[in-house]
KOLPANU-446913 format. One record per residue (C-alpha): x, y, z; residue in one letter. Coordinates in steps of 0.2 Angstrom, whole numbers, plus 2048, in hexadecimal, padded with zeros to 3 digits. Layout:
REM KOLPANU-446913
XYZA...
REM end
This chain:
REM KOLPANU-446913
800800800X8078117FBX7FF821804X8028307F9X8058437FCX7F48487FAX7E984A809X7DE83F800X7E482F805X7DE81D7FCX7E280C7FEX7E37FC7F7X7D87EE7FDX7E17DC7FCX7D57CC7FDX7D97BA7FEX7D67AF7F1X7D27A17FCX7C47A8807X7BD7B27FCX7AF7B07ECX7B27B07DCX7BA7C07D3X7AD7C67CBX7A07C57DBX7AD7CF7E4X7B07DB7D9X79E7DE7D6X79C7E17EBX7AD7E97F1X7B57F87ECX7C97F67E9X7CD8097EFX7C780F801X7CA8237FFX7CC82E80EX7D183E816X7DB845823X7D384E835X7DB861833X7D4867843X7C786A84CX7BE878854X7AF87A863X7A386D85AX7AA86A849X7B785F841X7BF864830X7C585A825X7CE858815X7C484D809X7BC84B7F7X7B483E7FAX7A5846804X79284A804X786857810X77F84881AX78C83A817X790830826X7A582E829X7B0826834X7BE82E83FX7CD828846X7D781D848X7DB80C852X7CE80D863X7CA81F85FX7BB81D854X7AC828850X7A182B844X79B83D83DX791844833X796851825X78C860825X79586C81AX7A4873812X7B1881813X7BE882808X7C6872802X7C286C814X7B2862819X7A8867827X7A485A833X796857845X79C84784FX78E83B854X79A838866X7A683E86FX7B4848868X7C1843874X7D083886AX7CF83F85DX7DF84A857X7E5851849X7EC847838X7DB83983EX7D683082FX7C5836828X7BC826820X7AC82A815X7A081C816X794821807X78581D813X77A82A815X77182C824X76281D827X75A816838X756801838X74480083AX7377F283BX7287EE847X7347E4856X7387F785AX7277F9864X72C7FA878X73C7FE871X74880D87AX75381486EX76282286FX76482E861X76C823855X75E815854X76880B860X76080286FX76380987FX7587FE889X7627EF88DX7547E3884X7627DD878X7657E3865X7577E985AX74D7DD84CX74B7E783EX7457E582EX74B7F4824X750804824X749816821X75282781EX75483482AX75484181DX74683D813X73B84880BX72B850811X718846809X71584E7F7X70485B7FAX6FB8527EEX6FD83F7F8X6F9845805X6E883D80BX6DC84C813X6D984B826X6C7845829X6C883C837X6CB84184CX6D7835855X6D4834865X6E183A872X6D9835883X6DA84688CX6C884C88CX6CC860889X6D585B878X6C784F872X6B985D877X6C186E875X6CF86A86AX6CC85985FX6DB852854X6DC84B845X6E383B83FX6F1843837X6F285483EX70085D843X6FE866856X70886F861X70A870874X711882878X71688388CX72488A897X72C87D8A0X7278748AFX7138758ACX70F8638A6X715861892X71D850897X70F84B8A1X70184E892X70D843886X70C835892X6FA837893X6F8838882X70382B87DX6F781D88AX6E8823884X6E8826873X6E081A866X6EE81C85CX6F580A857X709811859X71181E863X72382485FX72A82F869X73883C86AX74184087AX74B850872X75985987CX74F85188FX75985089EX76083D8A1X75783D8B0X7468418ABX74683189CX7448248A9X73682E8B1X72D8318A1X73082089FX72A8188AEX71E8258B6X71582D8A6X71581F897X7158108A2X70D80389AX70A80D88AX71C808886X7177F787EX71080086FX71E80F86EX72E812869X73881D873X74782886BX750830877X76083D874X764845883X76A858886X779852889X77D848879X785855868X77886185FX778854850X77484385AX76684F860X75F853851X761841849X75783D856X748845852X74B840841X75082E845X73E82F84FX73783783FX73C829835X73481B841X72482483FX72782482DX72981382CX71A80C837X70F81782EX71680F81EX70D800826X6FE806825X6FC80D838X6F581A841X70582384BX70682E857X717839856X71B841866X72A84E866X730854877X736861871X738869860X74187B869X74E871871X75086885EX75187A856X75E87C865X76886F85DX76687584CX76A888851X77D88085AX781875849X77F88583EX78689384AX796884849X798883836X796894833X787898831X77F8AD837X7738AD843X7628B6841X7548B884CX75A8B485EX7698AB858X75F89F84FX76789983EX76189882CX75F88682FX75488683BX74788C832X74C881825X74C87082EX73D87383AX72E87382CX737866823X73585B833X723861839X71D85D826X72284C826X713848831X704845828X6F6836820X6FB82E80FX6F1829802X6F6817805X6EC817816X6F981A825X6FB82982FX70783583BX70083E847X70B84884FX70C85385FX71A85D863X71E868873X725876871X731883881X72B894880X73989E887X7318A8896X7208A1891X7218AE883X7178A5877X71D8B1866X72F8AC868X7358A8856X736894857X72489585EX71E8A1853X726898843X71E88784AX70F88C84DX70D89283CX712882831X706878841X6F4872840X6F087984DX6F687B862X6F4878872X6FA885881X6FE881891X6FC88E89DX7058908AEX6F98998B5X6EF88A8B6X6FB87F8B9X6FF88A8CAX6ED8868CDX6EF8748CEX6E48758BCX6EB8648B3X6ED8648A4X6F18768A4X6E7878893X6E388888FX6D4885884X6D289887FX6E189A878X6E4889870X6DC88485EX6DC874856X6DB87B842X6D086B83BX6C4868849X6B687083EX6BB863831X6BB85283CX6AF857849X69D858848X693869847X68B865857X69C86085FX6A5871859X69487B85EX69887386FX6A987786FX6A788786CX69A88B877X6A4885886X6B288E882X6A689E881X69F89B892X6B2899898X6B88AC88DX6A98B5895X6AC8AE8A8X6BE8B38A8X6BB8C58A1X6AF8C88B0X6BB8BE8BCX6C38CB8C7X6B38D38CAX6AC8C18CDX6B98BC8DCX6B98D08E5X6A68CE8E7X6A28DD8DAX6998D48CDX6858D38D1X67C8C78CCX66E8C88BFX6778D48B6X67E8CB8A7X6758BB8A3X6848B689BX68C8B88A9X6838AF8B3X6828A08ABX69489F8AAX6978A18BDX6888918BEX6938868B1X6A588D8B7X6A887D8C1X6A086F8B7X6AE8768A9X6BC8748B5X6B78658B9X6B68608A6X6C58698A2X6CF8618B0X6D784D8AEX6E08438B8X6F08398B3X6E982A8B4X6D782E8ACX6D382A89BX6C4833890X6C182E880X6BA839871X6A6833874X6A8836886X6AF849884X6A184E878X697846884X69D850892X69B860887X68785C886X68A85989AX69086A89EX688874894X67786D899X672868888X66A858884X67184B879X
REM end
């Protein structure tokens, strides 16, 4: 083997004749030069390299001896390739070797993966031995063509009586949960996840603290794990294993909906994976814009959020994804951005959560943007009606609680203080309670004293 002067280095491959097939087979299967670069430096979250070989989104190895790792190339400067590492940095030195693999980025998929915990990277994480797939989907893949996709005509039921009443979902439907932290998000999920009639959940732990998987795990899925996939990339993993995993959790969904089932996608959260996107460009390069957020942020988030959807072919992705307002300041950009490319939303208040109101919906400032599509007019009447009654109560609510308000005066008013506490009541669920669709409409007829 001779290396050359060239940073590009190549090698040739020597086979024995006595172990190996025929000739023509192997020369049909293995290519006789492996081309590679050399590591030039690295700086903060980047590795550059020198190599021709190379494509935006090819996977290459690093290193060389025990110091392997792989990494993904997201750009170039100069001659030089721009690479994200998919692991820790720490051994590799200038003068590595630089191994493009020609593999593009792809997840192992197939059914076995139900009650599955995964990391970033599609590999298990829960000690129940390695995973039994069947093939393999593409984490960047495209979003569903306008035309194939399949209109949303049907609710999916979510088990938490103030979406199914006030806020209904449609199989297909892409929703958000807005919320500041600490007032229930990963709570909701859980309890949407158990309840739902949906036939497979996937869901995406995105930039969570280590601590609080195991507690999702255990104290909010529970037994909805047999029908879930878990991803799970943690805050402290590299920006890119975090966004891989929202796609790798993307593709999953993909793939089970290829099969013709109804998925639910939860994303806990999408801010932290704009977060992620936001460090990768600010380390190739990249100028920030609003509120140091990068070009590729708005890029990469409605190529995500559009990839949920029905097909023509019959399955469908349903997907819910939480988003952090920053100081509960609900126009932030990423919030604003997603909550223009979303279906509709769902706002968590902390007012009500400081009330001990669970979940802390807040029913007037939510919207679900094809209710009036998949619910009937009665059920929408309903719905609207209630949330009325709730609008007129607390304009008068100050003057309610100091005693100034009289009564007789508004018959509006009036009726709202008679109904204020059948509505909490509706509007309030326990973790552990289930409501289907039938009995929320149901209980809309109930509190509104109208008869079925």
């Amino acid at each position: 083997m001779k290396l050359l002067d060239d940073p590009i280095r190549s090698e040739t491959l020597t086979t024995d004749s006595r172990s190996q097939p025929p000739t023509s087979e192997l020369l049909d299967h293995v290519d006789p030069l492996r081309v590679y670069g050399r590591v030039s430096q690295a700086v903060g979250l980047v590795i550059e390299a020198y190599g021709r070989a190379s494509s935006i989104g090819e996977l290459c190895e690093l290193g060389t001896g025990d110091a392997r790792l792989m990494a993904e190339v997201v750009g170039f400067k100069d001659d030089r390739v721009l690479l994200m590492p998919l692991g820790d940095m720490r051994g590799i030195g200038r003068g590595a070797l630089m191994y493009p693999t020609g593999r593009k980025a792809n997840v192992g998929v197939g059914p076995n993966l139900l009650g599955r915990v995964l990391d970033g990277l599609g590999r298990p994480i829960d000690g129940k031995g390695p995973l039994d797939t069947v093939t393999e989907m593409p984490l960047y893949a495209d979003p569903i063509n306008p035309l194939d996709r399949s209109r949303i005509s049907l609710p999916l039921d979510l088990g938490i009586r103030a979406v199914n009443g006030l806020l209904t979902c449609g199989t297909g439907q892409k929703m958000g949960i807005f919320a500041g932290s600490g007032v229930g998000k990963s709570v909701l999920m859980g309890m949407m996840a158990r309840h739902t009639a949906a036939e497979v959940n996937v869901i995406a732990l995105i930039g969570e603290r280590g601590r609080e998987v195991r507690e999702f795990l255990e104290k909010e899925l529970k037994d909805g794990l047999s029908r879930s996939v878990v991803v799970v990339a943690t805050s402290d993993q590299p920006p890119l294993v975090r966004v891989r995993g929202a796609l790798t959790a993307m593709a999953i969904a993909e793939y089970f909906r290829s099969q013709r089932s109804h998925v639910l996608l939860l994303m806990d959260s999408v801010t932290r994976l704009a977060q992620a996107q936001r460090e990768i460009g600010l380390a190739i390069g990249e100028p920030p814009t609003t509120k140091g957020y990068t070009p590729s942020v708005f890029a990469l988030l409605p190529k995500v959020l559009e990839r949920v959807g029905m097909t023509l072919e019959g399955g469908s992705m349903t997907g819910l994804f939480t988003i952090l307002v920053e100081g509960d300041d609900m126009n932030d950009p990423i919030s604003d951005m997603i909550r223009s490319v979303l279906d509709g939303h769902i706002v968590l208040s902390r007012t009500l959560a400081n009330q001990n109101h669970f979940p802390a919906i807040d029913v007037m400032s939510s919207v679900s943007r094809v209710m009036r599509d998949i619910a009937s007019p009665e059920h929408v009447a309903l719905a609207r009606e209630l949330v009325e009654t709730l609008s007129v109560y607390k304009q008068t609510e100050d003057l309610i609680q100091i005693g100034a308000y009289k009564a007789g005066t508004n018959p509006k008013v009036d009726d709202a203080i008679q109904k204020m506490d059948a509505i909490r009541s509706y509007l309030c669920q326990g973790i552990d309670e289930s409501a289907t669709l039938g009995e929320s409409v149901a209980g809309l007829y109930q509190v509104l004293d109208k008869a079925l």
